[in-house]
C-alpha positions as a printed Julia matrix, in Angstrom:
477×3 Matrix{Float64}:
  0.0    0.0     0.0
  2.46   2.39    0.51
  4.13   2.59   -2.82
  0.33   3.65   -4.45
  0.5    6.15   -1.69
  3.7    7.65   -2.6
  3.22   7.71   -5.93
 -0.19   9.32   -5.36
  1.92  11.81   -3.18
  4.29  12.44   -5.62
  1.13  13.15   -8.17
 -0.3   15.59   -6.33
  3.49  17.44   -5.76
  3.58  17.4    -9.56
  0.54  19.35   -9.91
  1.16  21.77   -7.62
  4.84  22.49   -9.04
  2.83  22.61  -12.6
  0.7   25.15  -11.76
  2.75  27.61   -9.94
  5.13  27.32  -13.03
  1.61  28.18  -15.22
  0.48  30.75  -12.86
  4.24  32.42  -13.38
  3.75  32.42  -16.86
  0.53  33.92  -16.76
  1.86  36.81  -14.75
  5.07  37.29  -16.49
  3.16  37.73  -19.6
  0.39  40.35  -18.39
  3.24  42.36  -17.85
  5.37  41.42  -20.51
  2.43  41.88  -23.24
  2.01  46.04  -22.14
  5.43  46.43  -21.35
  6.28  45.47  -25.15
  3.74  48.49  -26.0
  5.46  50.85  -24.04
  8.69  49.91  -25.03
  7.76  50.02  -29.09
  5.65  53.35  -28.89
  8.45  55.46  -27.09
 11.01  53.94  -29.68
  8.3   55.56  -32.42
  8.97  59.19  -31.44
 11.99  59.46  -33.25
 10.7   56.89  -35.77
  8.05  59.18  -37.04
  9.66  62.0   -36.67
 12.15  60.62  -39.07
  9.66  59.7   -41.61
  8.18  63.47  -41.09
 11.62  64.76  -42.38
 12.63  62.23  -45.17
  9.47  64.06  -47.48
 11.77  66.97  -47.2
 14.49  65.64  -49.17
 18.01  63.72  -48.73
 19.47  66.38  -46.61
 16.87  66.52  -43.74
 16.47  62.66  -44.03
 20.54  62.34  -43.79
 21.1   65.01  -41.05
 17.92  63.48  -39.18
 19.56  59.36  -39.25
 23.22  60.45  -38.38
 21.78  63.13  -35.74
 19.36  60.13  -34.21
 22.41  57.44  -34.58
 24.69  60.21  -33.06
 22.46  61.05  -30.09
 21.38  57.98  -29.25
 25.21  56.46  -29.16
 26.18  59.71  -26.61
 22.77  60.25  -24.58
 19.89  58.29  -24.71
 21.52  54.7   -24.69
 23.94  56.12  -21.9
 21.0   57.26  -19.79
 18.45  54.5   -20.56
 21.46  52.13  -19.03
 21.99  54.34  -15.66
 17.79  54.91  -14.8
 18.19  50.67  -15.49
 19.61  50.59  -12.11
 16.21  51.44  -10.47
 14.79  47.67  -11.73
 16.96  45.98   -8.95
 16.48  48.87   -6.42
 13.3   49.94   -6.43
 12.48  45.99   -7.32
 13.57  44.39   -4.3
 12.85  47.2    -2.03
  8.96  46.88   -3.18
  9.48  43.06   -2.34
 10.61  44.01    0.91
  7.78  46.46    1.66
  9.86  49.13    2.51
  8.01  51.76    0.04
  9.1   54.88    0.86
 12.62  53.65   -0.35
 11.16  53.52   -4.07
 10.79  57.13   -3.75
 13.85  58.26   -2.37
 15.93  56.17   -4.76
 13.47  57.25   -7.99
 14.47  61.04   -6.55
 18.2   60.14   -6.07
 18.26  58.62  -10.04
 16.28  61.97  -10.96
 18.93  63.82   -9.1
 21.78  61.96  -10.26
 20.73  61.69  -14.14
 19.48  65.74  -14.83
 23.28  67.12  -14.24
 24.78  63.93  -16.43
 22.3   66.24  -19.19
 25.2   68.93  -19.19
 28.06  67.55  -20.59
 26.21  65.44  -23.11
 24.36  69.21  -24.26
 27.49  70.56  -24.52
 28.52  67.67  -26.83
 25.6   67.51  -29.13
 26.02  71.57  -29.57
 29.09  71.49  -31.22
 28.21  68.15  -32.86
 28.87  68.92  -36.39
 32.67  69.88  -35.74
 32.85  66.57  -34.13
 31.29  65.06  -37.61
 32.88  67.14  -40.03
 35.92  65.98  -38.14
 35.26  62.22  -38.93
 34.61  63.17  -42.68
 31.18  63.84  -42.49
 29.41  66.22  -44.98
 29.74  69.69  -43.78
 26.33  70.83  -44.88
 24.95  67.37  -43.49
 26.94  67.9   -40.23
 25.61  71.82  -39.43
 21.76  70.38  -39.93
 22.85  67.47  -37.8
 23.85  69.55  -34.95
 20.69  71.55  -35.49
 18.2   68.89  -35.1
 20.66  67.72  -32.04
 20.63  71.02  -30.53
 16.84  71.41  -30.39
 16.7   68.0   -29.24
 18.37  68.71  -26.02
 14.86  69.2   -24.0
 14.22  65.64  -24.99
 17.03  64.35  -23.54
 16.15  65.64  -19.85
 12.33  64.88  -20.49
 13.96  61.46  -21.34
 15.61  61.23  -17.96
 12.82  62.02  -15.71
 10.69  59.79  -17.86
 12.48  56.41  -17.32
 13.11  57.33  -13.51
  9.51  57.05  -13.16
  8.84  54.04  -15.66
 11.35  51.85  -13.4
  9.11  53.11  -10.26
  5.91  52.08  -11.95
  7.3   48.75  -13.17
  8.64  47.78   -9.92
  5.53  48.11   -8.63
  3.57  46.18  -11.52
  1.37  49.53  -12.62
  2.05  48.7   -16.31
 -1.62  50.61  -17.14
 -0.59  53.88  -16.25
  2.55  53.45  -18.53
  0.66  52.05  -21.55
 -1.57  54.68  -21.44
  0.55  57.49  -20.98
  2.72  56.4   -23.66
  0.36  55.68  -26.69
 -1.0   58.54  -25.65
  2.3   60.86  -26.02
  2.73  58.76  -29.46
 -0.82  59.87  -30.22
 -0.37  63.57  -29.71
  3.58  63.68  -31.23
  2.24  62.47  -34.88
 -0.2   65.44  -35.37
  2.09  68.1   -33.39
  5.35  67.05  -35.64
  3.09  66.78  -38.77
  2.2   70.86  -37.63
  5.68  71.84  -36.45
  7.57  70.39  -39.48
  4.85  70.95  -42.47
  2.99  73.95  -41.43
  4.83  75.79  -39.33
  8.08  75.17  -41.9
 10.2   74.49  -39.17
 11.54  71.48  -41.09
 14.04  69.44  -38.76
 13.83  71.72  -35.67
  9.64  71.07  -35.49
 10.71  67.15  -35.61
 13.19  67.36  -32.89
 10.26  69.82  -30.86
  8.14  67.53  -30.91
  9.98  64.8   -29.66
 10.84  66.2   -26.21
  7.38  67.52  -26.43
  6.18  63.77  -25.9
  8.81  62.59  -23.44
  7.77  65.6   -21.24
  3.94  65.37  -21.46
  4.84  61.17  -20.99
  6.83  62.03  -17.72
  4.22  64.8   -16.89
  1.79  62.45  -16.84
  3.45  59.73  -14.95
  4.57  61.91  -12.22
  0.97  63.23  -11.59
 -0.2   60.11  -11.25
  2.63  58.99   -8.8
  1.61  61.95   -6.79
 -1.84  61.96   -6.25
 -2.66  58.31   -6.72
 -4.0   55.74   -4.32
 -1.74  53.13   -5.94
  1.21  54.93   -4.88
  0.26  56.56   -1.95
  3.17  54.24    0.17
  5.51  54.98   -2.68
  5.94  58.51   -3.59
  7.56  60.23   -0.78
 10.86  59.63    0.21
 13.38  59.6     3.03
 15.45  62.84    3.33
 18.13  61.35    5.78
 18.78  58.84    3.34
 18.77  60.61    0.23
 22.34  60.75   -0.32
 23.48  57.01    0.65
 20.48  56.53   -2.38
 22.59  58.14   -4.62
 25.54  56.23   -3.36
 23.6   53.32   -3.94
 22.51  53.84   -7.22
 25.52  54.74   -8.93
 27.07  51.58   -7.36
 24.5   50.14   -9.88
 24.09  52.31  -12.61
 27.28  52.43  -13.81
 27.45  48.89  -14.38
 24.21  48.62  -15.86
 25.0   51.58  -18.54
 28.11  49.83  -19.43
 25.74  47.01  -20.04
 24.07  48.65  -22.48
 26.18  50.63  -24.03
 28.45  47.84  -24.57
 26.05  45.86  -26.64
 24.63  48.8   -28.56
 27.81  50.37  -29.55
 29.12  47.02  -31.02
 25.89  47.1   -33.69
 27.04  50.8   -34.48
 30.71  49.71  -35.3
 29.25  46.6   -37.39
 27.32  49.48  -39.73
 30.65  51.8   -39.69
 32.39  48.7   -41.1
 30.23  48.11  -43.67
 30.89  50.98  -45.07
 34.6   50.4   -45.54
 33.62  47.41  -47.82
 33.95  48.15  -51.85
 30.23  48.28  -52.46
 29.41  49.68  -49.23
 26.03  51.38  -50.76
 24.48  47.82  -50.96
 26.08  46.44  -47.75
 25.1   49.18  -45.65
 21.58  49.06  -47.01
 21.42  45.49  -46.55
 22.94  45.2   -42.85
 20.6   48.45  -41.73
 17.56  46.63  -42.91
 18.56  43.13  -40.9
 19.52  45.6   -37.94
 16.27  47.18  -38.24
 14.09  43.81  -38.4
 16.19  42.73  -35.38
 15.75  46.16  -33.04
 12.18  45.99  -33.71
 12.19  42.28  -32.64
 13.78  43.43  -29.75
 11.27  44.8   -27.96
  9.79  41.78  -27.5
 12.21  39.93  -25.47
 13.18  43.48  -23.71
  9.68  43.54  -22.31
  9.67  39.86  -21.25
 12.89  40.03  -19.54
 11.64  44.27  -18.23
  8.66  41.52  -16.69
 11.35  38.79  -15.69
 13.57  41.43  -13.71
 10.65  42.76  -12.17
  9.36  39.37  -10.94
 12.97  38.35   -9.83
 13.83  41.72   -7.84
 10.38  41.53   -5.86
 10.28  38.04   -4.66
 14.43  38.32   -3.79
 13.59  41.75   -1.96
 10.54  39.61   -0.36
 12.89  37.44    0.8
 11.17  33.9    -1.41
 14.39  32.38   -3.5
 12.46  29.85   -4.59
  9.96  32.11   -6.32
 12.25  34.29   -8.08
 14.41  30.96   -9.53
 10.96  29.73  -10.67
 10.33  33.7   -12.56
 13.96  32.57  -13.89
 13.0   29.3   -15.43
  9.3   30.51  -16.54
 10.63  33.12  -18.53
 12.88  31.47  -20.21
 10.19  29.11  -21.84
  8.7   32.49  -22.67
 11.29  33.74  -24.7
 12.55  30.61  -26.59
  8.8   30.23  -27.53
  8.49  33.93  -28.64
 11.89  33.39  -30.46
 10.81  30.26  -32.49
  7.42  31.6   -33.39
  9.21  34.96  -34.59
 12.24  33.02  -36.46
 10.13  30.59  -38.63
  7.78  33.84  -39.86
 10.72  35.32  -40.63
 12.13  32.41  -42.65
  9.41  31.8   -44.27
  8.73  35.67  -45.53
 12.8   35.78  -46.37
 11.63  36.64  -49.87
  9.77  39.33  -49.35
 11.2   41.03  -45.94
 13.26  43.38  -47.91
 10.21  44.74  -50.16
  9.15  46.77  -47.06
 12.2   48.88  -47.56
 13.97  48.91  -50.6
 12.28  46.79  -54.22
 15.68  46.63  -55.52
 16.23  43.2   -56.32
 19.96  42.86  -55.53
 18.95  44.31  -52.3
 15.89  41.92  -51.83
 17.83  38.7   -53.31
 20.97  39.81  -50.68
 18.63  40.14  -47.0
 16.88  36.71  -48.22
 20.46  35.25  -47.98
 21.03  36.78  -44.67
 17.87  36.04  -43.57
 18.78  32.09  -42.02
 21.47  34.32  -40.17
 18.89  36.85  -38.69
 16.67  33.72  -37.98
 19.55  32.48  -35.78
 20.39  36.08  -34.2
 16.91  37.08  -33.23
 16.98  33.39  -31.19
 20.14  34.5   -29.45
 18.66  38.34  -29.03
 15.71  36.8   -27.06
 17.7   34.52  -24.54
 20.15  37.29  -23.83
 17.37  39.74  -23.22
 15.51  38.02  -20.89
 18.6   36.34  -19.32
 19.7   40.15  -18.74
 16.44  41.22  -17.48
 16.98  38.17  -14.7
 20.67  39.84  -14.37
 18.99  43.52  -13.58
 16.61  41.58  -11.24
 19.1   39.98   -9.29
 22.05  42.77   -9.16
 24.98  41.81  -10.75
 24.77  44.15  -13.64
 28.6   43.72  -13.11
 28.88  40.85  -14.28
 26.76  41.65  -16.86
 29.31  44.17  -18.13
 32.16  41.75  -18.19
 30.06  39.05  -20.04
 29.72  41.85  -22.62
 32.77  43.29  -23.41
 34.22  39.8   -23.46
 31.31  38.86  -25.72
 31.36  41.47  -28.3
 34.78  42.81  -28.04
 36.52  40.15  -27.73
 34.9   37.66  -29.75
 32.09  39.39  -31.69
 33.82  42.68  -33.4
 37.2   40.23  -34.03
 35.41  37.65  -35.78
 33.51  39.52  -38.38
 36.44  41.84  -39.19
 38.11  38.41  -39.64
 35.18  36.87  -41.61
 34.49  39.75  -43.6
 37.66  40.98  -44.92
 40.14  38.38  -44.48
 37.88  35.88  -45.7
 35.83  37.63  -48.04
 32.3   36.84  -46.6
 31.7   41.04  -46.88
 28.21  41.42  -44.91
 27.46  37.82  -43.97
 30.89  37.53  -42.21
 30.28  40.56  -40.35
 26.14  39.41  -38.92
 27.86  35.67  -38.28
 30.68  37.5   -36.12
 28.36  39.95  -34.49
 26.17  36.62  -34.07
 28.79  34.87  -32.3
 29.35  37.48  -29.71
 25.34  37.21  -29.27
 25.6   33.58  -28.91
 28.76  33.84  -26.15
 26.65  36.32  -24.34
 23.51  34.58  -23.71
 25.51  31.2   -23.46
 27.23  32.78  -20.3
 24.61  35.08  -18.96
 22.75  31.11  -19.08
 25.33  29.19  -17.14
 25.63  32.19  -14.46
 21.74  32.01  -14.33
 21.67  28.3   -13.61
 24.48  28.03  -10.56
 22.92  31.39   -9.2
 22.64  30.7    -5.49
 19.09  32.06   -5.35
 18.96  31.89   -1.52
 22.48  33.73   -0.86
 20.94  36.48   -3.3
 17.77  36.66   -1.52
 20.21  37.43    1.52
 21.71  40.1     0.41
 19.11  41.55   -1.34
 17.42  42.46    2.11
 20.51  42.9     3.31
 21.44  46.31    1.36
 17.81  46.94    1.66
 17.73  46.91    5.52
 21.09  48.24    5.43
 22.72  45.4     6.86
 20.19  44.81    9.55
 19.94  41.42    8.82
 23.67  40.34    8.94
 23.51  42.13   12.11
 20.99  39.83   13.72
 22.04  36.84   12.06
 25.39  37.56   13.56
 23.88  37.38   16.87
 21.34  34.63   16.66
């Protein structure tokens, strides 16, 4: 009788472990689903204001794309990678129910980010000497810096405006986000439409309008962080420990924008190297419409693994190991499913991907060869994303930053300057190397996943959010 018994017992353990892991998945992907949303329409501003310009002819549509590459490279990447720091903050000390720390540490980021502004203003105003310098156009360069100049308001709008995203998200209010933002996507299409068409303010109106939506998103956002109910424990903060905050956060932030910046910088040198090939109009066409299928892609796993960090932080600041390594292991299954559905669409539309850019068929014919590559790439994008949302989660963005520079700059970049021009592979040498340092990342970031210790990281999770009151009384016990 008692082997039926234990069998039965282990049954019934079974289905319990099953439907936590479903019940994970279902939460993971009511906030992945909206976070996605977010993510995309915010990566529209400049999207639409860039199709706004190109009807004005080459020059604003150049000027516009080297301006956007330029400032994005030097401020927004930069800054999106320090507020990034508030997922494992504000995260775990939600999890921990200590909510007026989510404010002070949202105000200390605010604080911290607004005067990092300065020096990256002063760089975008004398932009085009910087261009010119590196053998840019001169007439392209002085419209460049013009756009870049009136695009400055943006950039602090930008920096309030993901301070208070990363408060919102740590406490799962994804509504309030979605809203807001399809909202200030709703309102920027009409408003650069009148700035750049009517008012004839060409590329100024398109940058205008721009910071115009970042402000009215983080307007929005901090009025409702303010006054509502949902955040009544959350929006104040703690004036005596505003400056250990800061302290605090840049301990994290810096990591976490090297993080970034790493990985987005190496895509930027794989389109500067295209151009040094011998028919670097069609390779540079080519390689910005695989990089453009892939970033748009992207924010898909980003908002699964915005979810995943979100999930992890909480239940680590909550002090429940078990429960963030089970977010861990659920997410994953929701990214390599996301991945495969996306990759075999893809391959199966290689034909006729490029037609929604360019209907040259050298062009067309050349993406549909590189399209088994991108297949393989956006699997490796969506593992790495999620597996460094789980990193954010957990806090060692650190370690994060060494997995990437060993990834793409010491493997990635190497290899496809060594596929494409010593051994002649041109732009399919240079997406397999970039490819490989893709594949090294998320092949790492996967192994330090799996031998995480999640109850040591639970530990000092509440640890640095009861500042060490907990090591004191285990000491004693």
């Amino acid at each position: 009788m008692e082997e039926p018994l234990l069998a039965e017992r282990e049954e019934k353990k079974w289905v319990v472990t099953r439907r936590a892991f479903a019940e994970e998945l279902k939460k993971l992907s009511f906030m992945a689903a909206p976070m996605v949303a977010v993510t995309v329409s915010q990566y529209l501003l400049p999207a639409v204001a860039m199709m706004m310009v190109g009807h004005l002819g080459e020059l604003s549509l150049a000027s516009v794309a080297i301006a956007t590459s330029f400032t994005n490279v030097t401020g927004f990447i930069p800054l999106f990678g320090l507020a990034c720091a508030l997922e494992t903050l504000c995260g775990q000390a939600y999890g921990a129910e200590q909510y007026q720390k989510l404010g002070t540490y949202t105000y200390s980021a605010i604080t911290f980010l607004i005067p990092i502004c300065i020096p990256i203003s002063v760089l975008w105003i004398f932009m085009d000497k910087l261009l010119i310098l590196l053998g840019q156009d001169p007439q392209i360069a002085v419209e460049a810096c013009k756009f870049s100049i009136w695009l400055i308001p943006a950039l602090l709008g930008f920096a309030i405006l993901r301070s208070l995203i990363h408060n919102l998200q740590s406490q799962s209010l994804i509504l309030p986000m979605l809203l807001s933002s399809c909202a200030s996507l709703c309102l920027q299409i009409p408003l650069c439409w009148l700035l750049v068409f009517k008012a004839d303010l060409g590329n100024i109106g398109a940058a205008l309008s721009i910071g115009f939506a970042y402000w009215f998103n983080a307007i929005i956002l901090a009025l409702y962080i303010r006054y509502s109910s949902s955040c009544k424990k959350t929006h104040s903060f703690l004036a005596t420990e505003f400056f250990s905050s800061i302290k605090e956060f840049l301990s994290f932030a810096l990591p976490t924008a090297v993080m970034f910046c790493l990985e987005w910088w190496s895509f930027e040198i794989l389109i500067l190297l295209s151009g040094l090939l011998p028919n670097s109009k069609l390779e540079t066409s080519v390689l910005s419409i695989c990089l453009t299928a892939s970033s748009i892609h992207y924010f898909v796993p980003y908002g699964i693994g915005t979810a995943a960090s979100t999930r992890v932080s909480n239940e680590l600041g909550a002090g429940n190991p078990q429960a963030a390594r089970l977010a861990a292991c659920a997410v994953m299954v929701l990214a390599v499913t996301e991945a495969v559905i996306v990759s075999t669409t893809l391959f199966f539309c290689r034909n006729v991907l490029a037609y929604a850019f360019n209907s040259d068929k050298e062009v067309v014919n050349y993406v549909a060869e590189l399209v088994p590559l991108l297949c393989l790439s956006i699997m490796m994008d969506s593992l790495q994303a999620v597996l460094s949302g789980v990193a954010r989660g957990t806090g060692w963005q650190h370690i994060g930053a060494y997995v990437n520079l060993g990834a793409y700059y010491l493997v990635g970049i190497p290899a496809a300057s060594v596929l494409c021009f010593f051994l002649h592979l041109r732009g399919k040498g240079l997406w397999i190397g970039i490819m490989s340092g893709s594949t090294v990342q998320a092949a790492v970031l996967a192994i330090i996943t799996s031998i995480t210790n999640w109850q040591k990281q639970a530990t000092m999770a509440r640890e640095r959010i009861f500042e060490g009151k907990l090591s004191v009384d285990n000491e004693s016990v």
